[in-house]
SERO-831515 format. One record per residue: x, y, z of N, C-alpha, C in turn; residue in one letter; chain. Coordinates in steps of 0.2 Angstrom, whole numbers, plus 5000, padded with zeros to 4 digits. Example, Ala and Ser with C-alpha at 12.3 -4.5 7.8 and 13.67 -1.06 7.14 Angstrom:
2
<site <5066,4972,5039>,<5062,4978,5039>,<5066,4984,5039>,A,A>
<site <5064,4989,5035>,<5068,4995,5036>,<5064,5000,5039>,S,A>
This chain:
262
<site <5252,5575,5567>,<5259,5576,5565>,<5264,5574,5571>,X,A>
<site <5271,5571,5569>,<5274,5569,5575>,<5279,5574,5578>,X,A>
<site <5278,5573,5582>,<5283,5578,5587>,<5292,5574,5586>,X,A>
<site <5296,5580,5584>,<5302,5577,5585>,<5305,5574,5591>,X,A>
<site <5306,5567,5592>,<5307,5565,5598>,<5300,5562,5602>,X,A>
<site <5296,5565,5601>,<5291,5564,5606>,<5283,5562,5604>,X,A>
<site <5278,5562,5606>,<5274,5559,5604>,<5266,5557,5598>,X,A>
<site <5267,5565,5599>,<5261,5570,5597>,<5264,5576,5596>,X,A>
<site <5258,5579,5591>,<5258,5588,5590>,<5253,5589,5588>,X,A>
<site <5248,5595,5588>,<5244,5597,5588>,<5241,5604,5588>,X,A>
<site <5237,5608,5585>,<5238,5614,5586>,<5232,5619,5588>,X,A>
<site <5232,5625,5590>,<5226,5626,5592>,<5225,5635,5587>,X,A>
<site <5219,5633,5587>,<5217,5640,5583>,<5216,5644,5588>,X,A>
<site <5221,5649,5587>,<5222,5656,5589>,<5227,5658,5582>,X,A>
<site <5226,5667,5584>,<5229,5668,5582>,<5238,5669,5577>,X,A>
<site <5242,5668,5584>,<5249,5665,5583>,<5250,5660,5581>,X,A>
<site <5243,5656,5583>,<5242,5647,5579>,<5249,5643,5583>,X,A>
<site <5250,5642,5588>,<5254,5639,5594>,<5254,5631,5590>,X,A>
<site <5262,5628,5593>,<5260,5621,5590>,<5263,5618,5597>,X,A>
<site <5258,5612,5599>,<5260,5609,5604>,<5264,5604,5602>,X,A>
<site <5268,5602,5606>,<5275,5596,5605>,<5275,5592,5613>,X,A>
<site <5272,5583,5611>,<5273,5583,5617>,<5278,5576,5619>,X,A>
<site <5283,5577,5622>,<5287,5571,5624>,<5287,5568,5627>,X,A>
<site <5288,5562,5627>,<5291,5554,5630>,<5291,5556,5635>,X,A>
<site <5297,5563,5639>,<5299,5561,5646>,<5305,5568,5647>,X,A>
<site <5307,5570,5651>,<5309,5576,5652>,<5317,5577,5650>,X,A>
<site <5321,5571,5648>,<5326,5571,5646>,<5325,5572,5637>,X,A>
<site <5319,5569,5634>,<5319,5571,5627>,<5318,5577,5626>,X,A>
<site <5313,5580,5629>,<5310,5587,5632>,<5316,5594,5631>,X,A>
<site <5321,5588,5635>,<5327,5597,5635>,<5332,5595,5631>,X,A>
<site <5332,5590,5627>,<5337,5590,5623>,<5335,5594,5618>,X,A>
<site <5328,5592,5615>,<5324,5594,5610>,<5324,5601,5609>,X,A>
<site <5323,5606,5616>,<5322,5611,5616>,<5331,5614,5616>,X,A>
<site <5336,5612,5619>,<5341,5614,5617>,<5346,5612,5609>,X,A>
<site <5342,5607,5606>,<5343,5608,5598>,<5339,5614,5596>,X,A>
<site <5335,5615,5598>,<5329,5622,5595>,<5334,5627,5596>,X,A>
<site <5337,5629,5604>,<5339,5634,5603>,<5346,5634,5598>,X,A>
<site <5350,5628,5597>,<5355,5631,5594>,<5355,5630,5586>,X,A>
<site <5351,5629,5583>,<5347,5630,5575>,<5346,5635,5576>,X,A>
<site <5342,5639,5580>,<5340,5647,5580>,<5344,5648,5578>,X,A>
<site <5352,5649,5584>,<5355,5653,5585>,<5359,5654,5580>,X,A>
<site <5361,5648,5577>,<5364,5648,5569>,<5362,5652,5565>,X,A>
<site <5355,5650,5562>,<5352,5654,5559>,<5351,5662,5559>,X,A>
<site <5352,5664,5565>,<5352,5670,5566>,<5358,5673,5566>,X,A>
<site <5362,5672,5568>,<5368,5675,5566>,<5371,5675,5561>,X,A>
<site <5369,5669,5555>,<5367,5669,5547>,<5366,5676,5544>,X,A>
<site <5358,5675,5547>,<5354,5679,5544>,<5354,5686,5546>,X,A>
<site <5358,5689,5554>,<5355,5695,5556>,<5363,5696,5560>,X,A>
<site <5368,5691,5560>,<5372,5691,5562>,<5374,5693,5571>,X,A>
<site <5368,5692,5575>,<5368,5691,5581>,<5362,5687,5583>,X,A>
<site <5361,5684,5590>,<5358,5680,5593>,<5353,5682,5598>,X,A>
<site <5350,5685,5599>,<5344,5690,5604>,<5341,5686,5606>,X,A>
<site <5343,5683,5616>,<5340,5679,5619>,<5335,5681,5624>,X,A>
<site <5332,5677,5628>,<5327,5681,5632>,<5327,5673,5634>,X,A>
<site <5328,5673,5643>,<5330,5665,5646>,<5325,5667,5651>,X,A>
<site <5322,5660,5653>,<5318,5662,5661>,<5319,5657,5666>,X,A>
<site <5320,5659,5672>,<5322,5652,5677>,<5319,5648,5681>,X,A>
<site <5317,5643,5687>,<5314,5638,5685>,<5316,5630,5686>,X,A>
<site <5312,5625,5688>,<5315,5620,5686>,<5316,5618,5680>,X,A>
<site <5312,5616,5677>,<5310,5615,5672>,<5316,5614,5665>,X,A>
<site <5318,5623,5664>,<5324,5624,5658>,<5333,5619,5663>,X,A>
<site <5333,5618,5667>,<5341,5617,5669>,<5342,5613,5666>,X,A>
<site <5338,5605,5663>,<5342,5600,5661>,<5344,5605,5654>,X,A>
<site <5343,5607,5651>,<5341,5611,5646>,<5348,5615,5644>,X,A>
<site <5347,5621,5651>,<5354,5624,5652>,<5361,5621,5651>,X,A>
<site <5360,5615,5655>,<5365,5611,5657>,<5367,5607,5651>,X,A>
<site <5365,5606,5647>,<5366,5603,5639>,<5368,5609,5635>,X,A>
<site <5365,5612,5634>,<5371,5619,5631>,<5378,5620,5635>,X,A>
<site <5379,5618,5640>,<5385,5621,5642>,<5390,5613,5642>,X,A>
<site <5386,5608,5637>,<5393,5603,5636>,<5397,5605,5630>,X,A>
<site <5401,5601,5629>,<5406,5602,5624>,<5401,5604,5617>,X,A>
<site <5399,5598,5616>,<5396,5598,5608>,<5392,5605,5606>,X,A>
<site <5389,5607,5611>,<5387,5613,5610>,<5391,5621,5611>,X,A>
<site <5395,5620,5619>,<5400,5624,5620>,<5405,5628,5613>,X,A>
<site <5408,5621,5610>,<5414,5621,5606>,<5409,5625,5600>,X,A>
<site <5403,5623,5598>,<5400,5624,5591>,<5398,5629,5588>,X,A>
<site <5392,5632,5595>,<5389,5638,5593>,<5393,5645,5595>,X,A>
<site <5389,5650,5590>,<5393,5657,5591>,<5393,5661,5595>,X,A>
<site <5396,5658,5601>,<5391,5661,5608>,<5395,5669,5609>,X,A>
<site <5397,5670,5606>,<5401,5679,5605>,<5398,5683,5604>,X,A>
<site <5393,5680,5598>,<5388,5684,5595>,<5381,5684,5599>,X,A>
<site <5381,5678,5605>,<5373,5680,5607>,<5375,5687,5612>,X,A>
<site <5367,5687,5613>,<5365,5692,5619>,<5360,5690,5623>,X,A>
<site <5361,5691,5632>,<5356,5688,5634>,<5352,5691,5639>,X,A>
<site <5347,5690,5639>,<5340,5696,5644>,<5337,5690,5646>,X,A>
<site <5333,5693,5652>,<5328,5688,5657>,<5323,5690,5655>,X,A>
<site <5316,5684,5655>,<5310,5687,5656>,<5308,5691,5662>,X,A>
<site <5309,5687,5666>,<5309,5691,5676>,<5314,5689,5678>,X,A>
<site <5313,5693,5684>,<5319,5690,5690>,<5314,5693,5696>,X,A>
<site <5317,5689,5702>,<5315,5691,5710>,<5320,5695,5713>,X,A>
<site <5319,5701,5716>,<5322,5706,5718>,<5329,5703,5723>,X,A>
<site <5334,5698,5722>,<5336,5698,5724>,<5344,5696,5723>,X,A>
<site <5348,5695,5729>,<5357,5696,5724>,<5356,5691,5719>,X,A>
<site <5363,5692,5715>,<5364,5687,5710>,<5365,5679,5712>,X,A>
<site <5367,5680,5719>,<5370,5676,5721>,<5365,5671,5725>,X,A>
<site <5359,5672,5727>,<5353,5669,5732>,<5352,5664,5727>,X,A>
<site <5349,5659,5729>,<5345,5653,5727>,<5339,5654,5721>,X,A>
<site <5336,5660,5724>,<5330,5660,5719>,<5330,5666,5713>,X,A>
<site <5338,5669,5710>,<5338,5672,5707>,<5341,5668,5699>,X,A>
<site <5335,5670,5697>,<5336,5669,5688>,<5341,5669,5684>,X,A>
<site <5346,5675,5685>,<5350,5675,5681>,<5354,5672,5685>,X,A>
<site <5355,5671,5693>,<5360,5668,5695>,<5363,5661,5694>,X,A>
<site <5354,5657,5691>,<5354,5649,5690>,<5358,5651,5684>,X,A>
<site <5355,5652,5679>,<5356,5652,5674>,<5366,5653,5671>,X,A>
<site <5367,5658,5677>,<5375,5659,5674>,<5378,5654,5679>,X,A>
<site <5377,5651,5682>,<5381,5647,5686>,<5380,5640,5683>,X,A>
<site <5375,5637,5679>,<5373,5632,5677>,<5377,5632,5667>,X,A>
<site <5376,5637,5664>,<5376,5640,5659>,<5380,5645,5655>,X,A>
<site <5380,5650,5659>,<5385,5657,5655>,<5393,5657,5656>,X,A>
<site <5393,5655,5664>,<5399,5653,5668>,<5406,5649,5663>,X,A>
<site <5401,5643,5660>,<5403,5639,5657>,<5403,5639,5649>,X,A>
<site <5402,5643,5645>,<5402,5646,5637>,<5405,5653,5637>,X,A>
<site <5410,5654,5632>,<5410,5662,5629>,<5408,5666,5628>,X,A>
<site <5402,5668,5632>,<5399,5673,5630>,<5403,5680,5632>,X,A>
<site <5401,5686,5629>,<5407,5693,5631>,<5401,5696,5637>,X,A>
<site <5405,5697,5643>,<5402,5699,5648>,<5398,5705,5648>,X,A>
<site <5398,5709,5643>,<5394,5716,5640>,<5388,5713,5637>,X,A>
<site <5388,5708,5634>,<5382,5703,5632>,<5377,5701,5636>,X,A>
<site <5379,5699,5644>,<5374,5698,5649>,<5370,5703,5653>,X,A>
<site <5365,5704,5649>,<5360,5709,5653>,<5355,5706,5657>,X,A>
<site <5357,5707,5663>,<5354,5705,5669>,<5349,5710,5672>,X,A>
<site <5343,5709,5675>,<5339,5712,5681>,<5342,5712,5685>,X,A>
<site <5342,5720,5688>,<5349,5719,5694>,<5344,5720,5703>,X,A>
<site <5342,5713,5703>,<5339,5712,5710>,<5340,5713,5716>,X,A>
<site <5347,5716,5715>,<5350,5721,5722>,<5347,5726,5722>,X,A>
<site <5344,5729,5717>,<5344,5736,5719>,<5335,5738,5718>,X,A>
<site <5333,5741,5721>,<5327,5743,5723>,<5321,5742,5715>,X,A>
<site <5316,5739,5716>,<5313,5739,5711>,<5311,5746,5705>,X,A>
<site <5310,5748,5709>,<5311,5758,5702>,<5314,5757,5699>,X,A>
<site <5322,5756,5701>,<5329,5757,5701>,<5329,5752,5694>,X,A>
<site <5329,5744,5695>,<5329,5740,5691>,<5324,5741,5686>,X,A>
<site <5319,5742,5686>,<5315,5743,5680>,<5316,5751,5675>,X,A>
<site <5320,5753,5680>,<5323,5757,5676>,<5329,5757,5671>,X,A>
<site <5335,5753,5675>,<5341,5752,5673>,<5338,5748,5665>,X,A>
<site <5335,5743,5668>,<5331,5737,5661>,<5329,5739,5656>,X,A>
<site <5324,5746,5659>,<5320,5747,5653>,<5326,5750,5648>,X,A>
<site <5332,5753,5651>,<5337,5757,5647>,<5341,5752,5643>,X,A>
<site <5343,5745,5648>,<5345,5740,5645>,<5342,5738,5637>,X,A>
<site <5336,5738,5639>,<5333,5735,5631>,<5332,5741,5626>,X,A>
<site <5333,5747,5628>,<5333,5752,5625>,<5339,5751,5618>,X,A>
<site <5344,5751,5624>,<5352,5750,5619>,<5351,5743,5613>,X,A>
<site <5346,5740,5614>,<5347,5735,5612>,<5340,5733,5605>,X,A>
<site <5338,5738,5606>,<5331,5740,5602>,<5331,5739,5594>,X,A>
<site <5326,5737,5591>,<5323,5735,5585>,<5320,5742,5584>,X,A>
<site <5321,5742,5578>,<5320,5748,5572>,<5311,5751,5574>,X,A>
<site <5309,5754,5577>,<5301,5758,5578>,<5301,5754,5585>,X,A>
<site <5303,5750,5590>,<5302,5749,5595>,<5306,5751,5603>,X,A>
<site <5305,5752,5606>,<5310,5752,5613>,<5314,5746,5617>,X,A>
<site <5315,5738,5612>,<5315,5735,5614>,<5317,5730,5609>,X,A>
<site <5323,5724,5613>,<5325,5720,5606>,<5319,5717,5604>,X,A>
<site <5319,5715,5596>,<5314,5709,5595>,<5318,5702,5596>,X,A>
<site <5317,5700,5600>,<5320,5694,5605>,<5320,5688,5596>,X,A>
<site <5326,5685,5597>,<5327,5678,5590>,<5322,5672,5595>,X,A>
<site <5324,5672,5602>,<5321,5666,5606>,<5321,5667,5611>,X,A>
<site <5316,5666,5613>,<5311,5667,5622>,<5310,5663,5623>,X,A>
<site <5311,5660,5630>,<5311,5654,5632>,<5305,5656,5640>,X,A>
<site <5300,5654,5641>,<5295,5654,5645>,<5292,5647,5648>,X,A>
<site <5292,5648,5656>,<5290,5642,5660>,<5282,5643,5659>,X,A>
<site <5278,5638,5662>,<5271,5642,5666>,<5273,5636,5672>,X,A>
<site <5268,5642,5677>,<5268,5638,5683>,<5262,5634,5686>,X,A>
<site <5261,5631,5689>,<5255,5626,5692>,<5250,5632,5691>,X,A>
<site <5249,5638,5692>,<5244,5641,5695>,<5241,5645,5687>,X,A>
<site <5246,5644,5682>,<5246,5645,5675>,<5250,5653,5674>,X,A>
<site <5254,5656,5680>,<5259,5663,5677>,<5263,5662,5676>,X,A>
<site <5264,5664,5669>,<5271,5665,5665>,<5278,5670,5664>,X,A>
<site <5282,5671,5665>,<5286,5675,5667>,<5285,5676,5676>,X,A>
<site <5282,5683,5679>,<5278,5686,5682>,<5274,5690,5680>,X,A>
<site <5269,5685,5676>,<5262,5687,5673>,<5260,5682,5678>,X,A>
<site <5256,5686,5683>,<5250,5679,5687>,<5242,5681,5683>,X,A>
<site <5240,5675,5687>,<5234,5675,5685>,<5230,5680,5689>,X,A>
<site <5222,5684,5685>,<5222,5689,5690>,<5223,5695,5685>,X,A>
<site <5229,5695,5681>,<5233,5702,5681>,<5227,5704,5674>,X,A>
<site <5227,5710,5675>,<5222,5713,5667>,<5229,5717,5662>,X,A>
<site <5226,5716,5655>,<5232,5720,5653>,<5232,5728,5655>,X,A>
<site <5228,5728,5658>,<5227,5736,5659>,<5234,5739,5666>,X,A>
<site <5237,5732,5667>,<5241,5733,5675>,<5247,5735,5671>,X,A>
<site <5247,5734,5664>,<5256,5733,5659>,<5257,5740,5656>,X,A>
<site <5251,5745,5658>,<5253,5752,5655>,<5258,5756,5650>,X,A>
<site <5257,5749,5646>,<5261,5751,5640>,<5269,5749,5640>,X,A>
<site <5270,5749,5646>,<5277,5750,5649>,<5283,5741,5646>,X,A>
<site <5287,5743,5643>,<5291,5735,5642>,<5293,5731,5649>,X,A>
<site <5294,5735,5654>,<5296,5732,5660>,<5292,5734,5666>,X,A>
<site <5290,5730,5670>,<5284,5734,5676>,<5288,5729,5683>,X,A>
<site <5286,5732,5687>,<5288,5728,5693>,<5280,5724,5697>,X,A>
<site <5281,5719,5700>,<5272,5714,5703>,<5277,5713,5708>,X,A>
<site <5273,5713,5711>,<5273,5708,5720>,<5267,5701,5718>,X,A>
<site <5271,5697,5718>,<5268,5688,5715>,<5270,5686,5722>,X,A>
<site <5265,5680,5723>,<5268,5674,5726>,<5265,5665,5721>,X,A>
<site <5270,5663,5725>,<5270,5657,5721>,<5274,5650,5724>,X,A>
<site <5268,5645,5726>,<5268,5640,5732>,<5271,5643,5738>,X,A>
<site <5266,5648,5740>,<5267,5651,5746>,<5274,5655,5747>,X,A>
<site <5277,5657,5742>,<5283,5661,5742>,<5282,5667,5739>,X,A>
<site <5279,5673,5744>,<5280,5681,5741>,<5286,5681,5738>,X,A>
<site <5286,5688,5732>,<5293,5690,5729>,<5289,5696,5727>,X,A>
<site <5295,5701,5727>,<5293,5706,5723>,<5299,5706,5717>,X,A>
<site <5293,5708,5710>,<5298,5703,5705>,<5296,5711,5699>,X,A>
<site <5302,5709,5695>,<5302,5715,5688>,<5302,5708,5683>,X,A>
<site <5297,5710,5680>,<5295,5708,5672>,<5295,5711,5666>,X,A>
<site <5296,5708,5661>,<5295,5710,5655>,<5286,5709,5651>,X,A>
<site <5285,5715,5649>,<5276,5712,5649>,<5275,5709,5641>,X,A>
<site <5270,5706,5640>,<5268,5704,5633>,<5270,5707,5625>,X,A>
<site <5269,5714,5627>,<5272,5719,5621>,<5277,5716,5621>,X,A>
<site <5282,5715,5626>,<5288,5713,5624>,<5290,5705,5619>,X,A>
<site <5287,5701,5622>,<5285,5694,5622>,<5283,5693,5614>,X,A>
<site <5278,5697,5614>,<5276,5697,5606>,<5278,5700,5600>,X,A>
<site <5284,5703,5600>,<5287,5706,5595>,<5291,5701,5594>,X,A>
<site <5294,5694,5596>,<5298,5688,5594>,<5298,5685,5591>,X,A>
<site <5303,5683,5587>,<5305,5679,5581>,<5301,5671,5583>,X,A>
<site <5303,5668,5588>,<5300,5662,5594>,<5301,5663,5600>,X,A>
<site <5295,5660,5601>,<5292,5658,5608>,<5293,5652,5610>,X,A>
<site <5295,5651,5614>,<5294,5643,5617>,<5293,5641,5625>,X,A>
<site <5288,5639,5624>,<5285,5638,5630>,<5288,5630,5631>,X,A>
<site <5291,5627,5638>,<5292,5622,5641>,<5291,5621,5647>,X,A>
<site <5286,5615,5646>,<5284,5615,5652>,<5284,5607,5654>,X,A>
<site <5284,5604,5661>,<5284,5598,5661>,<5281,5596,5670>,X,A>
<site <5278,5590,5671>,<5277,5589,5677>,<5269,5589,5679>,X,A>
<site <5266,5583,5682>,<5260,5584,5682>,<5257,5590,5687>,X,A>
<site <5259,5596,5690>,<5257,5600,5693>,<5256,5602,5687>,X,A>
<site <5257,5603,5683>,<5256,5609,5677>,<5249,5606,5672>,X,A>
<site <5249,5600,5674>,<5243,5598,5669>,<5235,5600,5668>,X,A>
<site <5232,5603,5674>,<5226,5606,5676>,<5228,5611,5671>,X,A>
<site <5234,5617,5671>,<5232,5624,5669>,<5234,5624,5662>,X,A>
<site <5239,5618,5658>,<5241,5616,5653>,<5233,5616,5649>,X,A>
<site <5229,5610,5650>,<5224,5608,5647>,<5219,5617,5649>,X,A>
<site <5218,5619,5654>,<5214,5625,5654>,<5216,5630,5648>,X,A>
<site <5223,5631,5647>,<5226,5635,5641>,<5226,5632,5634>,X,A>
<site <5225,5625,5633>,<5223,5622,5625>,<5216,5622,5624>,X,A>
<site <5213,5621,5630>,<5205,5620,5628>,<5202,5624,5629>,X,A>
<site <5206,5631,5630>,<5202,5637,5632>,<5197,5637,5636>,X,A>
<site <5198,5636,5642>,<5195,5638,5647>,<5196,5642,5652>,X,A>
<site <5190,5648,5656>,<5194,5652,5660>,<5193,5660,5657>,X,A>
<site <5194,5663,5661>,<5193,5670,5658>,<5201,5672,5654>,X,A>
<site <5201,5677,5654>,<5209,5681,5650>,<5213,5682,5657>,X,A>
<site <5208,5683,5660>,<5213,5686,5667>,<5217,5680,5671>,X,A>
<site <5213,5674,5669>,<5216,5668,5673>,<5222,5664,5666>,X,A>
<site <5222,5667,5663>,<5225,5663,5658>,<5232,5668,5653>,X,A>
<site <5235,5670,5659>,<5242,5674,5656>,<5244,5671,5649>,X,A>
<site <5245,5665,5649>,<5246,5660,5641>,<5243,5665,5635>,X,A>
<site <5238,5666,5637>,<5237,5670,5631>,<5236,5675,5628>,X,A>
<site <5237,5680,5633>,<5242,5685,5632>,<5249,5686,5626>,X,A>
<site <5250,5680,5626>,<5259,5678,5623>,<5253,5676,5614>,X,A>
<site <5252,5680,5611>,<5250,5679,5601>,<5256,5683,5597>,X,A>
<site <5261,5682,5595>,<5266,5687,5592>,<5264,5687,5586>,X,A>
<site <5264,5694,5582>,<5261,5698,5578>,<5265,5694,5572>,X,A>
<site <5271,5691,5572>,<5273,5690,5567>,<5278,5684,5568>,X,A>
<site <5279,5681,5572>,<5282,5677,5578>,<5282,5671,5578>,X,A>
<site <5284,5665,5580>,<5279,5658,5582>,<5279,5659,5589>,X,A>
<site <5276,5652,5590>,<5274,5649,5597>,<5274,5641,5596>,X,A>
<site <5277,5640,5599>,<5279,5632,5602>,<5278,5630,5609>,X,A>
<site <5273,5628,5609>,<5273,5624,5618>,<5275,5617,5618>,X,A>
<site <5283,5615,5621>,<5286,5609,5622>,<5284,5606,5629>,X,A>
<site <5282,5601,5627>,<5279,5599,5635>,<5280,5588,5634>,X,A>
<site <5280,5589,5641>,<5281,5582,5643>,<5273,5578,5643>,X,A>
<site <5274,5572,5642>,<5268,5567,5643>,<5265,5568,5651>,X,A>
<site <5269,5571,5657>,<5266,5572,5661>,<5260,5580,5660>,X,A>
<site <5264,5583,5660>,<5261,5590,5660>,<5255,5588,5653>,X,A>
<site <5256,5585,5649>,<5249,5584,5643>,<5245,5580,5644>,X,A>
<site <5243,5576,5651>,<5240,5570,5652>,<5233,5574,5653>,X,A>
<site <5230,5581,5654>,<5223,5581,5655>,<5222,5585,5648>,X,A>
<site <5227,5586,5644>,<5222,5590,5637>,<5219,5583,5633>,X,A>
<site <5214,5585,5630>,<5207,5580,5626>,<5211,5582,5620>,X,A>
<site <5211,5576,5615>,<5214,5576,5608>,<5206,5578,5605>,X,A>
């Protein structure tokens, strides 16, 4: 089956039944996934009349962001009606280089309609207890009928060279997620410690879509390790992420898919 735009697709038996998409090159990549988000968003506000986001930050998603915030999509979509939440963020101001929601609104929110009450943020100024608290109340207000937490319309998830998604490392057992929607991990990642607040798999998996983008040949080792199932559960956060009633899309580049076997 062809992938839109790109070259291949292919699926893998699990549960969620995930469908890989893989493209040409990193500009097809983030267009493709910012038509994805804004058909959702339509559709959602159609059907349910608001738009329940879940962003993650990253290289990766910016050409992505940055195409959402031109005209053709600025002027189109119903950005009044979305709402927007992070998978993680790093304990720090809004304003530092390595803050999630900071790329994100300064590339992104800054530049679209959205209503400032709309933008739920991890607030990385304030001590991790503090924030995992505030967040978990955040998703509270924001909660799906029998859960503590929105059922997200679109999830937008990196994985990193070392295969952790959100701030899920490898490593982690689900036993560390205690049930909880939001937890705080002390990760490092290409030798940068952080101490980070996450949203855990429960959350992830009660999603309308997932979509994982991922691009660049650092990512190709733990890419093909997650398609071809290799590796224990603990090294492979990826699969963690099966929604019960949800999909899964993994968008990836020709670089990133150069070591999975067809």
């Amino acid at each position: 089956m062809a992938a839109p735009g790109g070259l291949a697709a292919k699926s893998m038996p699990e549960k969620a039944k995930p469908l890989l998409e893989i493209y040409s090159d990193s500009t097809a990549l983030s267009k493709s996934a910012a038509e994805k988000f804004a058909l959702l968003a339509r559709e959602a506000v159609r059907d349910r009349g608001r738009f329940l986001v879940c962003l993650c930050g990253g290289s990766t998603p910016v050409r992505t962001y940055q195409l959402l915030a031109q005209p053709v999509y600025r002027n189109e979509l119903p950005w009044e009606r979305m709402v927007f939440f992070w998978g993680d963020e790093r304990m720090v101001p809004p304003e530092h280089p390595e803050s999630n929601y900071g790329q994100v609104y300064q590339i992104l929110l800054s530049r679209v309609p959205v209503k400032d009450e709309n933008i739920l943020r991890v607030r990385g100024d304030l001590s991790a207890a503090e924030a995992v608290k505030e967040y978990t109340d955040s998703l509270q207000r924001w909660a799906a009928p029998g859960l503590s937490w929105p059922r997200f319309d679109f999830i937008l998830l990196g994985m990193g060279a070392d295969g952790h998604i959100a701030s899920i490392f490898p490593r982690t057992s689900p036993r560390d997620f205690n049930n909880a929607p939001v937890i705080s991990v002390s990760g490092q990642y290409q030798d940068r410690p952080a101490l980070r607040v996450t949203l855990t798999p429960m959350v992830f998996n009660s999603g309308r879509q997932v979509i994982f983008l991922v691009a660049g040949p650092d990512k190709a080792d733990a890419l093909a390790a997650v398609f071809e199932q290799r590796g224990r559960l603990e090294d492979r956060p990826a699969w963690l992420i099966q929604p019960a009633e949800g999909k899964v899309i993994w968008m990836v580049d020709t670089a990133a898919a150069a070591k999975i076997r067809v």
